[in-house]
ROROFI-492780 format. One line per field, with one value per residue (C-alpha): residue in three letters; x, z, y. Coordinates in Angstrom, 3 decimals, m for minus. Each point is the difference from the previous one (the first is absolute). Example, Ala and Ser with C-alpha at 12.3 -4.5 7.8 and 13.67 -1.06 7.14 Angstrom:
2
residuo	[ALA, SER];
c1	[12.300, 1.370];
c3	[7.800, m0.660];
c2	[m4.500, 3.440];
This chain:
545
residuo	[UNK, UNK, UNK, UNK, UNK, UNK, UNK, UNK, UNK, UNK, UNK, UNK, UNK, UNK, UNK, UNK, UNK, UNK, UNK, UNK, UNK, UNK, UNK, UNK, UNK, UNK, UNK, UNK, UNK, UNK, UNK, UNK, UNK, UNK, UNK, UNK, UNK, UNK, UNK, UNK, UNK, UNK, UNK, UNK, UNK, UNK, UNK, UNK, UNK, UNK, UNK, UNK, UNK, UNK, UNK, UNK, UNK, UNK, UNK, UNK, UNK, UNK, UNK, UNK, UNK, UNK, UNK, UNK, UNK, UNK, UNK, UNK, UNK, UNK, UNK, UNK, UNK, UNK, UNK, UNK, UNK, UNK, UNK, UNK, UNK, UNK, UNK, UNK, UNK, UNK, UNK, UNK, UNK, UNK, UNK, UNK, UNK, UNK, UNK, UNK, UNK, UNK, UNK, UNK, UNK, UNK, UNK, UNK, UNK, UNK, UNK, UNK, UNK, UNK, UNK, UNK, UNK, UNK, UNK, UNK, UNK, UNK, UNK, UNK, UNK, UNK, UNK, UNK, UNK, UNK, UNK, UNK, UNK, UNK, UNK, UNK, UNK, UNK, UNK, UNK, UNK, UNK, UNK, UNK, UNK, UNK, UNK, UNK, UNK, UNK, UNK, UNK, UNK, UNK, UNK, UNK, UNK, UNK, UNK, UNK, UNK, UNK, UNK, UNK, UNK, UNK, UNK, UNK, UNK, UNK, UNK, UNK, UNK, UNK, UNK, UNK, UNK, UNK, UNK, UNK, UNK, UNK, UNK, UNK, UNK, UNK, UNK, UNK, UNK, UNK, UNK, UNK, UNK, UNK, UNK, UNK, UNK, UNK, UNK, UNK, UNK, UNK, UNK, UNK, UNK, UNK, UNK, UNK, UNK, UNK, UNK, UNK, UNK, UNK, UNK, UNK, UNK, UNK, UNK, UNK, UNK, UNK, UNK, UNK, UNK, UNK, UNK, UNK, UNK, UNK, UNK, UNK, UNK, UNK, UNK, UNK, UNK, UNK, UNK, UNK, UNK, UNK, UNK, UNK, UNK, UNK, UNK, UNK, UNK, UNK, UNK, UNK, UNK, UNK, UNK, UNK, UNK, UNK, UNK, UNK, UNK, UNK, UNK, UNK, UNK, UNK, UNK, UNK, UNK, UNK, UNK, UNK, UNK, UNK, UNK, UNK, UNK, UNK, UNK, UNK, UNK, UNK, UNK, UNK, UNK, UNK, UNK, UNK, UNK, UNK, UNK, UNK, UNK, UNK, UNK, UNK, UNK, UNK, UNK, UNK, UNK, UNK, UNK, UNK, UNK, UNK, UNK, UNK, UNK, UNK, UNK, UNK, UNK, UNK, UNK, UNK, UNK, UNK, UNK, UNK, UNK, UNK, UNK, UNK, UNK, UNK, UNK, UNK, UNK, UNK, UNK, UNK, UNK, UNK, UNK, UNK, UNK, UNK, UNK, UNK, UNK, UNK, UNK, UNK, UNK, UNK, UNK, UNK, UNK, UNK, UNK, UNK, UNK, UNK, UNK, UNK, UNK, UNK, UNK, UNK, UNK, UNK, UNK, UNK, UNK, UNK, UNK, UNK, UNK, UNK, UNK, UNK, UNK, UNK, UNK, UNK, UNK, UNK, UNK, UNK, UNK, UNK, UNK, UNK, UNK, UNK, UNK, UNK, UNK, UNK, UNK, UNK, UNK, UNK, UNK, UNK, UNK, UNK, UNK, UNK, UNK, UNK, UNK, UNK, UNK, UNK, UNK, UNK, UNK, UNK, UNK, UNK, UNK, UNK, UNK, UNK, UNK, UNK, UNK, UNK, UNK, UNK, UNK, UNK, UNK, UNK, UNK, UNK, UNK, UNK, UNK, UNK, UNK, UNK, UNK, UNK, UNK, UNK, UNK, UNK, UNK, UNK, UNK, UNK, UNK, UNK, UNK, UNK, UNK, UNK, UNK, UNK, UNK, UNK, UNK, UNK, UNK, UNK, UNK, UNK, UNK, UNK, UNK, UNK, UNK, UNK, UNK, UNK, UNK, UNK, UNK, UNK, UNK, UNK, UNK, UNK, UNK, UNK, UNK, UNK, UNK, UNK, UNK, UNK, UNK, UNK, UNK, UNK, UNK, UNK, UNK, UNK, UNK, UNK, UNK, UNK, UNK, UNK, UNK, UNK, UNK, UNK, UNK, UNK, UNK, UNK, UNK, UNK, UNK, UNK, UNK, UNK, UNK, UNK, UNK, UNK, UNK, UNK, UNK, UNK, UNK, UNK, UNK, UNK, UNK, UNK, UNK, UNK, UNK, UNK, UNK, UNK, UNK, UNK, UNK, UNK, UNK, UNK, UNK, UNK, UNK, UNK, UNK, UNK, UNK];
c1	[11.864, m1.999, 0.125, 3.751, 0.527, m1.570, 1.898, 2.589, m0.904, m0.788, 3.247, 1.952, m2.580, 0.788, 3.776, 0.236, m2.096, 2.178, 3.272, m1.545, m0.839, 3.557, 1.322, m2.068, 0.027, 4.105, m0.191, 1.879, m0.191, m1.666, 1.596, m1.969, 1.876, m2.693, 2.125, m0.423, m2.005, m3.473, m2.485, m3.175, m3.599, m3.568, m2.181, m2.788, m1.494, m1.095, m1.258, m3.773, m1.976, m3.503, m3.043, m3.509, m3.060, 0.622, m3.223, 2.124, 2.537, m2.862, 0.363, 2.596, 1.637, 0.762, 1.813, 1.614, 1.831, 0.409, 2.267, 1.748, 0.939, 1.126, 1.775, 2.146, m0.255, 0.261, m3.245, m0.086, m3.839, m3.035, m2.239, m3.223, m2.984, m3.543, 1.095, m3.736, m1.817, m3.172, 0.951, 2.455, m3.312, 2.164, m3.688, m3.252, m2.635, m3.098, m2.389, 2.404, 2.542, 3.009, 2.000, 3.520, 0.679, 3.766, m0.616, 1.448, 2.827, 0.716, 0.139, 1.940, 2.541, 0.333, 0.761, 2.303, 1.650, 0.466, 1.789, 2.288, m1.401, m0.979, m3.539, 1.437, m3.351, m1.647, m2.924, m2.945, m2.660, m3.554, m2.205, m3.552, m1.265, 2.835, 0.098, m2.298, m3.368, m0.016, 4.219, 1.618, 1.957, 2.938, 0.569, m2.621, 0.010, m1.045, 2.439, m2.093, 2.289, m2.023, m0.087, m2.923, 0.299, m1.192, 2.474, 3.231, m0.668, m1.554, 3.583, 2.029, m2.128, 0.769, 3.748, 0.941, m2.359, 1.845, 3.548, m1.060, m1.216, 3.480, 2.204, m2.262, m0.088, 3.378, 2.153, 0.966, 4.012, m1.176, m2.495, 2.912, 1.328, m2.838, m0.988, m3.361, 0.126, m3.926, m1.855, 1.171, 0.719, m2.787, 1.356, m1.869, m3.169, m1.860, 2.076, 0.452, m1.441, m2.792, 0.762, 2.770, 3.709, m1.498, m2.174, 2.444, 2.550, m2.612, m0.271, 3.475, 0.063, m2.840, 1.617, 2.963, m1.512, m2.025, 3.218, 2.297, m2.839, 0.850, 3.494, 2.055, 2.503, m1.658, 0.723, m2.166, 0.456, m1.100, m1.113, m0.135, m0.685, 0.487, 2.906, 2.065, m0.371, 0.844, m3.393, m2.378, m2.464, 0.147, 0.304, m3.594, m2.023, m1.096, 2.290, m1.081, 0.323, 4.349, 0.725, 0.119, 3.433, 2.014, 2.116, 0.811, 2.230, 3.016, 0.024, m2.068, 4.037, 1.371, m3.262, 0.054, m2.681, m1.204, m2.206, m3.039, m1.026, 3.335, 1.038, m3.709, m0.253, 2.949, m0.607, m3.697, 1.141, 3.299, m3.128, m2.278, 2.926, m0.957, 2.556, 1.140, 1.720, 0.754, m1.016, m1.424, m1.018, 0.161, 2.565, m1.370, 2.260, m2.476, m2.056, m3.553, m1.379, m2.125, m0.226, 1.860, m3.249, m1.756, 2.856, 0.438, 4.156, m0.996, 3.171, 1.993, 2.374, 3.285, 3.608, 1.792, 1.247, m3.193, m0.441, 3.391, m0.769, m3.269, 1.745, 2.880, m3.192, m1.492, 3.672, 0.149, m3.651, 0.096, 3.100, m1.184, m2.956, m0.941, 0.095, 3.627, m0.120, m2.874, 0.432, m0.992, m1.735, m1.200, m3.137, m1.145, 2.418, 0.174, 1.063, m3.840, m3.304, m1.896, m1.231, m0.652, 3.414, 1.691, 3.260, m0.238, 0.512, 2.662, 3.940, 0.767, m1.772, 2.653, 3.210, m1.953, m0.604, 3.170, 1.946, m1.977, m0.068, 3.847, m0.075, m2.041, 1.920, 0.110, m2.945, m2.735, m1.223, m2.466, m0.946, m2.993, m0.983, m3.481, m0.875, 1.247, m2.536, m3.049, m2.390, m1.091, m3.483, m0.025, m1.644, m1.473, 1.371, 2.168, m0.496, 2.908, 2.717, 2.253, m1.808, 3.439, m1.377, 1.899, 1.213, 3.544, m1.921, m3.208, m3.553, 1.159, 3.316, 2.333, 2.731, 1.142, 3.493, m1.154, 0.052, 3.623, 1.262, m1.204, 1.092, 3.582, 0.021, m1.116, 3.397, 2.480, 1.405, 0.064, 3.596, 0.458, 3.869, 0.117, m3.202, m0.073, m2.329, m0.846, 1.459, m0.470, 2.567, m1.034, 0.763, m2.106, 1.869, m0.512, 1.071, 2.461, m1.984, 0.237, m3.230, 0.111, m2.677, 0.304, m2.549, m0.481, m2.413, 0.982, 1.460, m2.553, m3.278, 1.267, m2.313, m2.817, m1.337, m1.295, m4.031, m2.235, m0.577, 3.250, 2.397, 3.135, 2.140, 2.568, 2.785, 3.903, 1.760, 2.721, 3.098, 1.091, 3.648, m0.235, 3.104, m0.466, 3.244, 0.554, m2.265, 0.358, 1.582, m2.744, m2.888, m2.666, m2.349, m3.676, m1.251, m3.834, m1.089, m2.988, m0.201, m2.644, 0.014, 0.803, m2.960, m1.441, m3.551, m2.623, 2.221, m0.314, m3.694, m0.476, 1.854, m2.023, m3.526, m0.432, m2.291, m2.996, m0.190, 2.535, m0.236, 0.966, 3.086, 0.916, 0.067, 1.869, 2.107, 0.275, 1.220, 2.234, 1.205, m0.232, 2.616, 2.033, 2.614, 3.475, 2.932, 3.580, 3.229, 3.556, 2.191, 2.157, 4.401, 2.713, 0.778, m2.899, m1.800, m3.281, m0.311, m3.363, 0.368, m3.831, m1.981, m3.117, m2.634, m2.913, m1.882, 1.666, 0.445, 3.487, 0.106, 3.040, m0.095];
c3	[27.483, m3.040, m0.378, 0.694, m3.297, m2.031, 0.791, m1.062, m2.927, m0.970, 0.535, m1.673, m2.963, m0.458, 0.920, m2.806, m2.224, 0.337, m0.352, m3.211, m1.363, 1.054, m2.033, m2.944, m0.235, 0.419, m3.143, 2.338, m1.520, 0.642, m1.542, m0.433, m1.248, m2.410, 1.069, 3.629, 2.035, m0.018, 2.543, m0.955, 0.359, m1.232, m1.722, 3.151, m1.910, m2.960, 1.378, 0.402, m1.079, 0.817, m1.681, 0.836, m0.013, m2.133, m2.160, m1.373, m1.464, m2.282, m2.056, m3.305, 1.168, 3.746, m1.797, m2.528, 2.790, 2.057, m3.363, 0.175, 3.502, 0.344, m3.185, 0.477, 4.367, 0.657, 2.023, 1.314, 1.975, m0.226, 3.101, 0.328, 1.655, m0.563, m1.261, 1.699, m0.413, m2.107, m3.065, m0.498, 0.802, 2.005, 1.449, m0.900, 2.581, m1.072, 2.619, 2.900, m1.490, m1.446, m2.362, m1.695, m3.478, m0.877, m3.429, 0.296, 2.899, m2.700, m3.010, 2.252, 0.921, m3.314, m1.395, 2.625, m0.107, m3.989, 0.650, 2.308, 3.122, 2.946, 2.490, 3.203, 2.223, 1.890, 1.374, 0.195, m0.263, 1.395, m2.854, 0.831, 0.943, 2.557, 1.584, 2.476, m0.900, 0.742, m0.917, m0.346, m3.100, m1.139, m3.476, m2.752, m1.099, 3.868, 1.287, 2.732, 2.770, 2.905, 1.537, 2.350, 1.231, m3.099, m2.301, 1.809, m0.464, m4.125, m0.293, 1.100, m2.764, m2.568, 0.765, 0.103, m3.134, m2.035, 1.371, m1.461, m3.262, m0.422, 0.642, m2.357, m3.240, 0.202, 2.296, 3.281, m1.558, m1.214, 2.828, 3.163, m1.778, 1.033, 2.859, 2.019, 1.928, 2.404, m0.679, m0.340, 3.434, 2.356, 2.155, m2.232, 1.688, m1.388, m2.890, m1.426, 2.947, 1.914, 2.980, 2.847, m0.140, 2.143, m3.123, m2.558, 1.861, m0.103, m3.834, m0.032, 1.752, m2.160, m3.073, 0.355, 0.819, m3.263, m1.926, 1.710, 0.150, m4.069, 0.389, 3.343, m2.064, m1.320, 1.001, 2.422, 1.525, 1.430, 1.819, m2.977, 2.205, m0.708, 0.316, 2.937, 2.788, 3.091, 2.410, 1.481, m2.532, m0.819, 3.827, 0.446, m1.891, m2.425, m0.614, 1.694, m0.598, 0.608, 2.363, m1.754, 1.696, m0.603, m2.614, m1.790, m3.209, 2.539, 1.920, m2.743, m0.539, 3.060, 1.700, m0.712, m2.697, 0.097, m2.298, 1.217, 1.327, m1.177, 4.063, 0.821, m3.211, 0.164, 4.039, m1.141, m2.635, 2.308, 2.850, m2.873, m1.795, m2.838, m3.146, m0.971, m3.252, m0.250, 1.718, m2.259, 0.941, m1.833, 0.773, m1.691, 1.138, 1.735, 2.701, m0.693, m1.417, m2.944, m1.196, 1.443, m0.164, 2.281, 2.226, 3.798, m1.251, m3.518, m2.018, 1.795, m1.361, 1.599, m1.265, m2.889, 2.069, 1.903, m2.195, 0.868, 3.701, m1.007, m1.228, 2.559, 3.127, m1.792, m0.736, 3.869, 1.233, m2.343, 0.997, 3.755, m1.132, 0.119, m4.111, m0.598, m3.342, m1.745, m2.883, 0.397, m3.188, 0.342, m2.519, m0.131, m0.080, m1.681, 0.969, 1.440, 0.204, m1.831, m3.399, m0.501, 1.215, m3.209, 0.614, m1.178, m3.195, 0.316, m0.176, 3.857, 0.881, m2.570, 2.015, 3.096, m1.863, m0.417, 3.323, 2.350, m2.490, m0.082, 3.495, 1.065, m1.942, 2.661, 2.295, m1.909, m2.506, m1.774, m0.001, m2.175, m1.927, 0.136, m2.847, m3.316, m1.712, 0.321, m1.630, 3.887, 1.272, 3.895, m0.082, m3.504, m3.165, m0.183, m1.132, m1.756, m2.026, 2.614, 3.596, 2.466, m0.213, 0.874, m3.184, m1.522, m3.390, m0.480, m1.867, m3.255, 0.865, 0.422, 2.014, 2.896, 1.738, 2.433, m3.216, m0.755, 3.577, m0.035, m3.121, 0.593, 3.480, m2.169, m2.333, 2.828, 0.581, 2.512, 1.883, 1.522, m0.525, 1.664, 1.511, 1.623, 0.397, m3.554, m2.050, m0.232, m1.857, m1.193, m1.844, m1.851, 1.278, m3.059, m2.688, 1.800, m1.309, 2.482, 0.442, 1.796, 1.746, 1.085, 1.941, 1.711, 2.927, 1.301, 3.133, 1.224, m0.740, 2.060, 3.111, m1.926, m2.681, m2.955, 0.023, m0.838, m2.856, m0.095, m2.742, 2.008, m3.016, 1.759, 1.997, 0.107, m2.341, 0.222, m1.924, m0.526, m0.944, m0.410, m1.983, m0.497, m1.229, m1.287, m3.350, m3.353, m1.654, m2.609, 1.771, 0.155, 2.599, m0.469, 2.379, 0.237, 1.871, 1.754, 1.363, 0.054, m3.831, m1.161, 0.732, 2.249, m1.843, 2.330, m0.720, m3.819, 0.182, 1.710, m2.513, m2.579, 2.099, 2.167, m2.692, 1.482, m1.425, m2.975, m3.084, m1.637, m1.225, 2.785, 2.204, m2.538, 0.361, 4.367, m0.252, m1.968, 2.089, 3.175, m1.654, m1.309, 2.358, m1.043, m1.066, m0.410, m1.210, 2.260, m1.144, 2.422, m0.790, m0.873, 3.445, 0.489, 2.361, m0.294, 1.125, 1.221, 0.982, 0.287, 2.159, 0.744, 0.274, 2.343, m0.033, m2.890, m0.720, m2.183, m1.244, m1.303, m1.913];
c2	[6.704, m0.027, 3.552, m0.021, m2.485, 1.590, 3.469, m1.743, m1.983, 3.221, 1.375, m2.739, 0.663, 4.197, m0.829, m2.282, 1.972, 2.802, m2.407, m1.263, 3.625, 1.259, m2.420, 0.113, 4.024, m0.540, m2.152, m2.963, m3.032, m3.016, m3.166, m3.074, m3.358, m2.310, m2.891, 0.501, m2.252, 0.483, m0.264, m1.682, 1.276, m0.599, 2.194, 0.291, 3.131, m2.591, m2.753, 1.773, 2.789, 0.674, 0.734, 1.375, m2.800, m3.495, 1.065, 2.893, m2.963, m1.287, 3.418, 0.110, 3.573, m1.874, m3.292, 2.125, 2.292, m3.104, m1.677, 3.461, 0.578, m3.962, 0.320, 2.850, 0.386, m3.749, m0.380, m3.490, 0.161, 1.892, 0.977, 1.246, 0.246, m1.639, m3.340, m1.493, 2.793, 0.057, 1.511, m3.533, m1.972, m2.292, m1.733, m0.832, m0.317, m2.440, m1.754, 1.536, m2.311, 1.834, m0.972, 1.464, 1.577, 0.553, 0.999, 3.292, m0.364, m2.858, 2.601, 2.980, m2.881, m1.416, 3.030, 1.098, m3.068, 0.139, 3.608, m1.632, 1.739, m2.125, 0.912, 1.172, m1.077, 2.366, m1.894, 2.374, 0.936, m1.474, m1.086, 1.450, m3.397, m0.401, 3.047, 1.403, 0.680, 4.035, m0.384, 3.624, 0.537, 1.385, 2.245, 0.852, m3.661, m0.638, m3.169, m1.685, 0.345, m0.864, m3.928, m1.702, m3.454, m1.597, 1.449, m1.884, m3.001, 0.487, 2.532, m3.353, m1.880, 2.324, 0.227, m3.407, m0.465, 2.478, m1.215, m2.853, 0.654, 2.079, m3.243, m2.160, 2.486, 1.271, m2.452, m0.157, 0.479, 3.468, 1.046, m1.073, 3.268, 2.385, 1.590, 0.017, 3.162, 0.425, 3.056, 3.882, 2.039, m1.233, 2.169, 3.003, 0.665, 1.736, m1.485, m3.410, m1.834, 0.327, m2.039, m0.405, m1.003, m3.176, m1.087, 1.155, m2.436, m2.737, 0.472, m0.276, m3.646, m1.403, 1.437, m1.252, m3.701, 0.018, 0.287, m1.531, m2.997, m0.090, m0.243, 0.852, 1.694, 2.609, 3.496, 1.206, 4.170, 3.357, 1.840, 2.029, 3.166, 3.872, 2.463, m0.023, 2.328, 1.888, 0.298, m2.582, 0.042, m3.357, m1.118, m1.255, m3.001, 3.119, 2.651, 3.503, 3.220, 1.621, 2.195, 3.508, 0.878, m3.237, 1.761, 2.805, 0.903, 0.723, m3.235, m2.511, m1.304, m0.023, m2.837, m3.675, m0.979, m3.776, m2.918, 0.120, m3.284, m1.825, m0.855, m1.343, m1.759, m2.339, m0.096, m1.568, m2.376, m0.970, m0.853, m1.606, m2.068, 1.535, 0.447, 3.320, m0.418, 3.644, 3.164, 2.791, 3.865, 3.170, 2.461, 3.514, 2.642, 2.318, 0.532, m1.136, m2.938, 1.114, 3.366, 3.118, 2.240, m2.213, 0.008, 0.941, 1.010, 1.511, 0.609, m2.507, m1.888, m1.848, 0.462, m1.968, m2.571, m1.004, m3.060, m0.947, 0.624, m2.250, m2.825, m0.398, m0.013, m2.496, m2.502, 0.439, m0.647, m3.029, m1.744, 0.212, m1.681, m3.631, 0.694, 1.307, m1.542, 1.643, 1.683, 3.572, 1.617, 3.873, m0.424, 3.519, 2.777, 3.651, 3.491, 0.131, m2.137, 2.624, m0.845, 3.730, 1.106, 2.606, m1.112, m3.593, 1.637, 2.261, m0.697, m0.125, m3.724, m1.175, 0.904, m0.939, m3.590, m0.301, 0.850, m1.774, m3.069, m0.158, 0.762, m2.795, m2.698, m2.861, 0.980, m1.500, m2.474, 2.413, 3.213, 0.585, 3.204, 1.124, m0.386, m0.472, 1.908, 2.348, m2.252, 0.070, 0.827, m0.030, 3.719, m0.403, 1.289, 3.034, 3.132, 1.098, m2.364, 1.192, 0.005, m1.751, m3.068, m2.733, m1.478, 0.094, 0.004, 2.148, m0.903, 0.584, m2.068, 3.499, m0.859, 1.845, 0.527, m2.592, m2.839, 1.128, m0.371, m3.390, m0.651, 1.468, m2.447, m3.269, 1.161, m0.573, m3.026, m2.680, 1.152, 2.794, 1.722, 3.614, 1.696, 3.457, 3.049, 0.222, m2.010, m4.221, m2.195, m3.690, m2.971, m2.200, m4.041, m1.225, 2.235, 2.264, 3.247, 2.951, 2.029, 3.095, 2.004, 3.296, 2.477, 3.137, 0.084, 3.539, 0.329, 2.853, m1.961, m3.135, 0.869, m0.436, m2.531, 2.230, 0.233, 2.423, 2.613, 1.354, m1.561, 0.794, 0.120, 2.130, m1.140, m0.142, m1.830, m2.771, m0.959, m3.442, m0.749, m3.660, m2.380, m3.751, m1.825, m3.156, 0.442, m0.890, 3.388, 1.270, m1.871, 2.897, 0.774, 1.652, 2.413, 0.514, 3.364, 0.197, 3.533, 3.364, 0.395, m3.484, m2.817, 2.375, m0.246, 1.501, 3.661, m0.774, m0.368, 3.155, 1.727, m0.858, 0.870, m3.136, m1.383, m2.006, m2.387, m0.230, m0.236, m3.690, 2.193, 1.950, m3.274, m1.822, 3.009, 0.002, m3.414, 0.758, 3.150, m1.931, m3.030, 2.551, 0.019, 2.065, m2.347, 0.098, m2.460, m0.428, m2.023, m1.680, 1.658, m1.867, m0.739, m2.105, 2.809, 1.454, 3.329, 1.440, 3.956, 1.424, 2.190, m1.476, 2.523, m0.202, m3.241, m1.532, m3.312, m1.389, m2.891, m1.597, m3.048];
């Protein structure tokens, strides 16, 4: 049955692909009142944006990309990892009494805070002197990630502690507005957690008692786990090793994919009476859970819509659930989970941003970026200014396509007027201004979410033949272009030697490359219409403001 829908979602997806390419190559027009009724809709694509350990927010370069990207992309919370771990010397330990030091959780917060970002909580990881005594850890800056009996009931100390000190320096008002969410996929191991879903679970329950032991309100979630998938891997207390012929690239589409743990965990805290304030999981569009070269399915990936496939499993798991009203936030998400992947710095991840971000309106309350910028050391520094890390803004604060996708989304406004394959029509409530955005995802790259080396600049264009009436005559309209020779700054670099490093001027010279996006003036006729008539090229982004 599965199989059968999505043969023909998939249908109903080419048929109206065509229909809207038919009618754009005919030069048909589409006509689009600004008076009409609008349908309202929240920006889920701003509300968080992730970032790699909380030690890395104690740097100037980190804060001053942080005031950029909440500036001009509307970031509302921050995420990342290693909030307790020793490098944030979270706990002193002195005659086997320990004792906590929020000095800098208190100066990452403040400062945060001051930029008008909010900490989205991950809870993690083990301090040394909580975690086991021979604990495994995880990245060059080794997170203690493995638990013995003691460390439960010190972890419960040092979460309810810390919830705590949180509502008495900055107010339980201001805190009721964050979110707690417990650890970073346990259900990695080897990973992020060296135990069983069983003790993961019983983290969860003593978590969420510390906080909700502050204040019962507070919001309290996870499981927090990895990507979705399609095997049994995750079946068992520790996941196992996939079955080599589960899938292949001719039928990874056509299986259902699911959250890992997401059924057992609200089943457990349904049993437990425990709260689940909101569910979280992260919803990578490929195949494996770290990197593809480690991978049983190297090369991977699922097709453009899997995140919407994603998101619609988990609205219907969770209103089955004794938790139908949990908020659902996504806190990791990217094209892939591999902080060494090239294409995170290429054009493609931009039209991918924005398709499945306009096609998800509705089906979630967040869905996270990872990460903001490269200022991110889980494999150490980089070795080249451009290396697909994760970021949307480089070392040297270079923006890539990926910053002017989100910054294009943040432009729209809040109701929605006409949306199609392509093009996305909106209105700001309170001051009536329409903001278009326009992209080009090309049809023959749909099966597949761009990874990989190749830049995939090729593609078949689209025309757009879009009117909206009921304007003021004369009003004019700026277009910004975001397309293969316009912002596109990882092609610029090459051409001038891929430099490593830069000098002062030549990076004073990417960024401005990478902002220069191409421009253009309409002006809105006489009869109160304004007429847009473009072919977008492959992987271009309009927008029309």
């Amino acid at each position: 049955m599965f199989q059968l829908n999505q043969m023909i979602k998939k249908l109903a997806i080419l048929v109206f692909g065509i229909f809207f390419l038919n009618i754009t190559n005919a030069q048909q027009k589409v006509t689009v009142d600004a008076n009409a009724k609008g349908q309202k809709f929240e920006h889920f694509w701003s509300k968080c944006v992730g970032a790699g350990r909380a030690n890395e927010g104690l740097r100037a370069g980190w804060l001053e990309q942080l005031k950029q990207i909440q500036q001009n992309c509307g970031f509302q919370y921050v995420r990342f990892h290693g909030l307790f771990h020793d490098d944030m010397f979270p706990v002193f330990e002195k005659n086997e009494k320990i004792t906590c030091n929020w000095q800098y959780i208190d100066e990452l917060f403040d400062r945060m805070l001051d930029l008008k970002t909010k900490p989205f909580v991950e809870l993690g990881f083990f301090p040394k002197v909580i975690a086991s005594q021979n604990s495994k850890t995880q990245f060059w800056w080794k997170a203690s990630i493995t638990p013995d009996e003691n460390s439960f009931g010190k972890w419960q100390n040092l979460v309810k502690a810390f919830a705590q000190h949180c509502v008495d320096r900055y107010g339980i008002d201001e805190v009721l507005t964050w979110y707690f969410e417990v650890w970073n996929e346990p259900d990695l191991n080897p990973g992020f957690w060296d135990s069983g879903r069983s003790d993961y679970f019983r983290l969860y329950k003593i978590s969420v008692e510390a906080v909700k032991s502050v204040d019962k309100r507070l919001k309290v979630g996870g499981p927090s786990t990895s990507n979705f998938t399609a095997d049994n891997r995750f079946d068992a207390d520790i996941q196992t090793a996939p079955s080599k012929s589960m899938w292949t690239k001719e039928n990874v589409n056509n299986i259902e994919w699911q959250g890992v743990w997401i059924k057992d965990f609200l089943a457990y805290c349904e049993k437990e009476k425990l709260p689940v304030d909101f569910i979280s999981c992260h919803p990578y569009p490929t195949d494996y859970a770290l990197n593809p070269e480690t991978s049983r399915y190297e090369g991977l990936t699922r097709y453009v819509q899997s995140t919407f496939d994603d998101m619609n499993w988990m609205k219907k798991v969770l209103a089955k659930s004794a938790f139908p009203n949990a908020e659902i936030h996504y806190t990791e998400w990217s094209t892939s989970p591999n902080s060494r992947d090239p294409q995170h710095d290429f054009l493609p991840p931009a039209a991918y941003i924005v398709k499945v971000n306009l096609d998800c309106i509705g089906l979630a309350n967040s869905l996270s970026y990872w990460t903001f910028t490269d200022i991110f050391e889980e494999k150490g520094g980089a070795e080249s200014i451009f290396h697909g890390g994760f970021g949307m803004i480089n070392y040297q604060g270079i923006v890539k396509p990926t910053y002017h996708a989100y910054r294009m989304l943040n432009e729209l406004g809040d109701e929605k007027l006409f949306a199609c394959e392509s093009v996305f029509v909106s209105r700001n409530s309170g001051s009536g201004k329409i903001v278009i955005l326009a992209y080009n995802y090309p049809e023959e790259y749909k099966n597949a979410v761009p990874s990989g080396s190749s830049k995939r600049e090729n593609g078949s264009s689209k025309k757009i033949d879009l009117n909206v009436s009921n304007l003021k005559p004369g009003t004019q309209f700026k277009l910004e272009i975001l397309d293969k020779d316009n912002g596109n700054v990882h092609n610029y670099w090459q051409s001038i030697g891929s430099p490593e490093p830069p000098t002062r001027e030549q990076t004073a010279l990417l960024k401005k490359v990478a902002n220069d996006l191409k421009t253009e003036i309409i002006t809105v006729g006489k009869d109160g219409i304004l007429h847009v008539d473009r072919e977008l090229t492959p992987w271009s982004l309009v927008l029309i403001k």
